[in-house]
ZAMARGU-4260 file (C-alpha; in steps of 0.2 Angstrom, whole numbers, plus 5000, padded with zeros to 4 digits):
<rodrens>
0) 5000/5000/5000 | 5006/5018/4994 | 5009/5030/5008 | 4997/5044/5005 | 4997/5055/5019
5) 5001/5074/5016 | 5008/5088/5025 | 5019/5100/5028 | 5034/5109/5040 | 5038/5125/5047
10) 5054/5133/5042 | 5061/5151/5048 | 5069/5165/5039 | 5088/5162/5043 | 5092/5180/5049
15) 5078/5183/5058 | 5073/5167/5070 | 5088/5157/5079 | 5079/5138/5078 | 5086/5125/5089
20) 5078/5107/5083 | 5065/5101/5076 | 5052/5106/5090 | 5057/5126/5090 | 5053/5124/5069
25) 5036/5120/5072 | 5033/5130/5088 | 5039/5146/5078 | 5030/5141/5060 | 5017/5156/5062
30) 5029/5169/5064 | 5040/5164/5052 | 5028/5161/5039 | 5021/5181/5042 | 5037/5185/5038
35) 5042/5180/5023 | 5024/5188/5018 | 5029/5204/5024 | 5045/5203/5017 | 5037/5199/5000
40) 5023/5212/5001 | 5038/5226/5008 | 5049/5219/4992 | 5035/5222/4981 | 5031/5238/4985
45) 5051/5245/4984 | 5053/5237/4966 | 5065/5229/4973 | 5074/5214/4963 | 5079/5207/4981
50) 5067/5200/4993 | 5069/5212/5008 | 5070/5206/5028 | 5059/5213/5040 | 5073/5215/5052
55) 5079/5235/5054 | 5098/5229/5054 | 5108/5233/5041 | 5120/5216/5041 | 5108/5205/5031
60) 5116/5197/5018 | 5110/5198/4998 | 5114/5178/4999 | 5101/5176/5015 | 5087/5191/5004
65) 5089/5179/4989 | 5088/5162/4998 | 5071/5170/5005 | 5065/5178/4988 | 5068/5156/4978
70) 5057/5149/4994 | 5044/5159/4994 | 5044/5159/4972 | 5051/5142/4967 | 5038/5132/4957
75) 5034/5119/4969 | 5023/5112/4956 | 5036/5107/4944 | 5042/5089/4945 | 5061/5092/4944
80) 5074/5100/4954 | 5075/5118/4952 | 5093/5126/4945 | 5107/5126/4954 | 5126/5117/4956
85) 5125/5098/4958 | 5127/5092/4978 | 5145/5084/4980 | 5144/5065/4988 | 5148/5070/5001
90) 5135/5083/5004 | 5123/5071/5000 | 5129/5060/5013 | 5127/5073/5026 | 5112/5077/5022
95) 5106/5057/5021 | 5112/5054/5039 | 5102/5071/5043 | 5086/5062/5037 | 5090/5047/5045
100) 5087/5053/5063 | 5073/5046/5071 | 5064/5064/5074 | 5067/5069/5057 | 5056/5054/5050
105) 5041/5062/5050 | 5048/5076/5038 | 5053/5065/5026 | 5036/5055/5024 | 5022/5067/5023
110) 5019/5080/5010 | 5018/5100/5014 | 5019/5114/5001 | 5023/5128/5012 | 5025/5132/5032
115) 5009/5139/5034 | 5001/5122/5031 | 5009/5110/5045 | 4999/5097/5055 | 5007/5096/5071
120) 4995/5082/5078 | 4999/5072/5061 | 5018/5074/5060 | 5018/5067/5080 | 5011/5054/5075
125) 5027/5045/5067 | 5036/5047/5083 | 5030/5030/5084 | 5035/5025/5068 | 5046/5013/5065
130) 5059/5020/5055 | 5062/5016/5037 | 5080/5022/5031 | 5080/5034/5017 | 5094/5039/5004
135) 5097/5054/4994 | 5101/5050/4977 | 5102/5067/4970 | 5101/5087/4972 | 5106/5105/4970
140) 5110/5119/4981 | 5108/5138/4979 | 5112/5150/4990 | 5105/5144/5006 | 5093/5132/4996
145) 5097/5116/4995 | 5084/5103/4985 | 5086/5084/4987 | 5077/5068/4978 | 5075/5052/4993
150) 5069/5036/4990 | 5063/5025/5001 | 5067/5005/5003 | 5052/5001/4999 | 5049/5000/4982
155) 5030/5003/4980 | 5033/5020/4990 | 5037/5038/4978 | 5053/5046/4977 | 5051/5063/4988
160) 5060/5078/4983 | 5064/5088/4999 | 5067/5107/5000 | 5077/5114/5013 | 5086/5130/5022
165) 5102/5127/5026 | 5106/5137/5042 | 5126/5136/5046 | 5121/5129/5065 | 5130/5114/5067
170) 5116/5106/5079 | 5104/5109/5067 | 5109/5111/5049 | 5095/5112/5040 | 5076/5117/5042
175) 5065/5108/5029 | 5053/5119/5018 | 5043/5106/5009 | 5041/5090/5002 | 5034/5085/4986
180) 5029/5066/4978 | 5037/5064/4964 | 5022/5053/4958 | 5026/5058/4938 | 5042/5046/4940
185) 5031/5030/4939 | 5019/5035/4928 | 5019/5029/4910 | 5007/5039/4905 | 4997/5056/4911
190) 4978/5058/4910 | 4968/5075/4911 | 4951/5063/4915 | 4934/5075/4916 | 4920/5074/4931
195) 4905/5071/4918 | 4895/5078/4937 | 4906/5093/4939 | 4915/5096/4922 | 4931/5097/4932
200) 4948/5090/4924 | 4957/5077/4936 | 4974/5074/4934 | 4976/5055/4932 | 4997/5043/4933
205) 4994/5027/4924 | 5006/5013/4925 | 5003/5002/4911 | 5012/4989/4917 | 5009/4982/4933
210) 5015/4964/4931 | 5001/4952/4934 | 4989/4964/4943 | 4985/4973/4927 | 4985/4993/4925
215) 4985/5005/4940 | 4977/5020/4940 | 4980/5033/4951 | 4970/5050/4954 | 4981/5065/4960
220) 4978/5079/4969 | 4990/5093/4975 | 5005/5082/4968 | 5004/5067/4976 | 4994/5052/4975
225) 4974/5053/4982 | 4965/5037/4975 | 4972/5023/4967 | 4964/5009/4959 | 4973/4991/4953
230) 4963/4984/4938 | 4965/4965/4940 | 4960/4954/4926 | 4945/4942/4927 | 4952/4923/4937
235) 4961/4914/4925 | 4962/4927/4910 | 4979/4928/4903 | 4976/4944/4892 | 4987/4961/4895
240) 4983/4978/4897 | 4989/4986/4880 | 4987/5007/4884 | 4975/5014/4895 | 4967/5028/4882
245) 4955/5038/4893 | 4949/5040/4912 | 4932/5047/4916 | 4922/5051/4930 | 4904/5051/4935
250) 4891/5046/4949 | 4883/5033/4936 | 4872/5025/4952 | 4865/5043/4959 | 4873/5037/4977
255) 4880/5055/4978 | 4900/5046/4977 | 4907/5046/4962 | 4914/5032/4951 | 4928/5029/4938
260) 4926/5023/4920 | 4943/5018/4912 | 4943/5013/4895 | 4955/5004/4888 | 4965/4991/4876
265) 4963/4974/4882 | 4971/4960/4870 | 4964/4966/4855 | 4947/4974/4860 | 4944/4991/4868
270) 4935/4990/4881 | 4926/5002/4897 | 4930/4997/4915 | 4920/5002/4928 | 4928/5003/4946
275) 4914/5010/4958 | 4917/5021/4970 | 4912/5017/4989 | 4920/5018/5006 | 4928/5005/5018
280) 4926/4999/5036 | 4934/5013/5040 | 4924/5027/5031 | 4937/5031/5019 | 4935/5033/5002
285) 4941/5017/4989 | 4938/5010/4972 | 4931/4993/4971 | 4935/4980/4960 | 4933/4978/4941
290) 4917/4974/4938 | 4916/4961/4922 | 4896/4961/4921 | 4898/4981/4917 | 4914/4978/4905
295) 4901/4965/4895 | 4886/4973/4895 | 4894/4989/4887 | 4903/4979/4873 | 4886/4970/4869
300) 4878/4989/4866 | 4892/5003/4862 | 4897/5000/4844 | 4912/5012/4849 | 4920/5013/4866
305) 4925/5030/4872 | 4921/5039/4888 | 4909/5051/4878 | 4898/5036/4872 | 4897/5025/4889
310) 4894/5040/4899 | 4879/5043/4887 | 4873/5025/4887 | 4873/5025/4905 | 4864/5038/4906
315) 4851/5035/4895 | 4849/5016/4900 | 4848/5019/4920 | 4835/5006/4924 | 4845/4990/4914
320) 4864/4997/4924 | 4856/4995/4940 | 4850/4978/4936 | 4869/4975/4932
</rodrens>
């Protein structure tokens, strides 16, 4: 099973908030993130090119202003590292033994865009954890900003790519900024699916191949991973997935949760999949299972398989689908 959690952590502005430790980053989050906001709003009004500090002292360093003005104006939503010079292997080493301490685990795990949106109750939570050792396999510093790619040892589990503030205290090096799943490294294929209910584009990773289990489909939200559906073929069927061609959405059984309709090339025939959406003991929200009575009963009627056409013969054929 994928972890899908997401969060975020506090960071502070260098120059202005001595941090000691994890505990004092997240304990001063709301100052720091205020700010970096008012340094932005101050910087914008001077026409400045540098991000100005709210501090009154004259010794802030352009490095520390610029370090600020890439944090607060990197693209967190691009998948790749952001410009800089290549971390030595050394350097990447520090930084992996960094990681690897027990209260640092929980940075490492969950997802956070920006200061502002940590959950302190959530990232306690892996206090607990067993620890699962982390390496850095790559990254690039500038300035004070330093980015990193992890990856787990467990395989099923997304590379992260980590940004961080490096701070020059030896007890604590580095204050982390945010971390993003880098889900677009297993995906074969990207699918803007539409919400027949709503209109709205979801942004869909398929992996193609998935061994014996078929395709897997998974529905993203804020870079990282919300749903996720493994399409495993009928008992006893030896046929492969060929391409996943489109992904669509709609609450075809009027429950008020909505369902997913992949369509795709299955040996030689296209074909619609329905994986109906529902909720487990639990309450949370799952796909189910393939169902093969859908898949055949859609072959017998749409001459051509696409999301337009099943969506509209559901539609129109309610009373036989629920019979289904």
């Amino acid at each position: 099973m994928k972890k899908k959690t997401i969060k975020v952590i506090a960071v502070a502005l260098l120059t202005v908030i001595a941090l000691s430790g994890c505990a004092t980053q997240v304990e001063n989050e709301t100052a720091t993130e205020k700010t970096i906001e008012a340094a932005i709003e101050e910087s914008n009004e001077e026409s400045s090119v540098n991000v100005s500090n709210t501090d009154t002292t004259k010794d802030n360093t352009s490095e520390t202003d610029s370090s600020v003005e890439q944090v607060a104006l990197s693209d967190y939503d691009a998948a790749d590292l952001m410009s800089g010079e290549a971390l030595s292997e050394e350097e990447l080493n520090d930084l992996q033994a960094f990681m690897n301490k027990a209260e640092n685990y929980g940075y490492t795990v969950l997802q956070y865009k920006t200061p502002k949106d940590i959950d302190n109750e959530e990232l306690s939570k892996y206090e607990t954890y067993s620890k699962e050792e982390i390496t850095c396999i790559k990254g690039v510093k500038k300035d004070n900003l330093v980015q990193v790619v992890i990856e787990f040892v467990d395989s099923t589990k997304y590379n992260r790519r980590i940004t961080l503030l490096a701070t020059n205290d030896l007890d604590n090096p580095y204050q982390f900024y945010s971390n993003r799943q880098l889900w677009e490294e297993k995906a074969d294929k990207i699918i803007e699916a539409t919400d027949y209910d709503t209109n709205e584009k979801i942004t869909c990773g398929v992996i193609t191949d998935y061994g014996e289990w078929g395709p897997e489909i998974d529905e993203i939200e804020d870079n990282a991973v919300k749903n996720y559906i493994v399409l495993e073929p009928p008992i006893g069927d030896t046929l492969q997935c060929k391409e996943v061609k489109e992904i669509a959405f709609c609450d075809i059984n009027s429950d008020g949760i909505k369902d997913m309709i992949v369509i795709l090339v299955y040996g030689d025939e296209t074909i619609a999949v329905l994986c109906g959406g529902g909720q487990d003991k639990n309450g949370d929200f799952v796909y189910y299972e393939w169902k093969y009575g859908f898949t055949s009963w859609l072959s017998s009627n749409v001459s051509e398989i696409t999301a337009d056409n099943v969506i509209s013969y559901i539609k129109d054929h309610q009373d036989e689908m629920k019979k289904i």
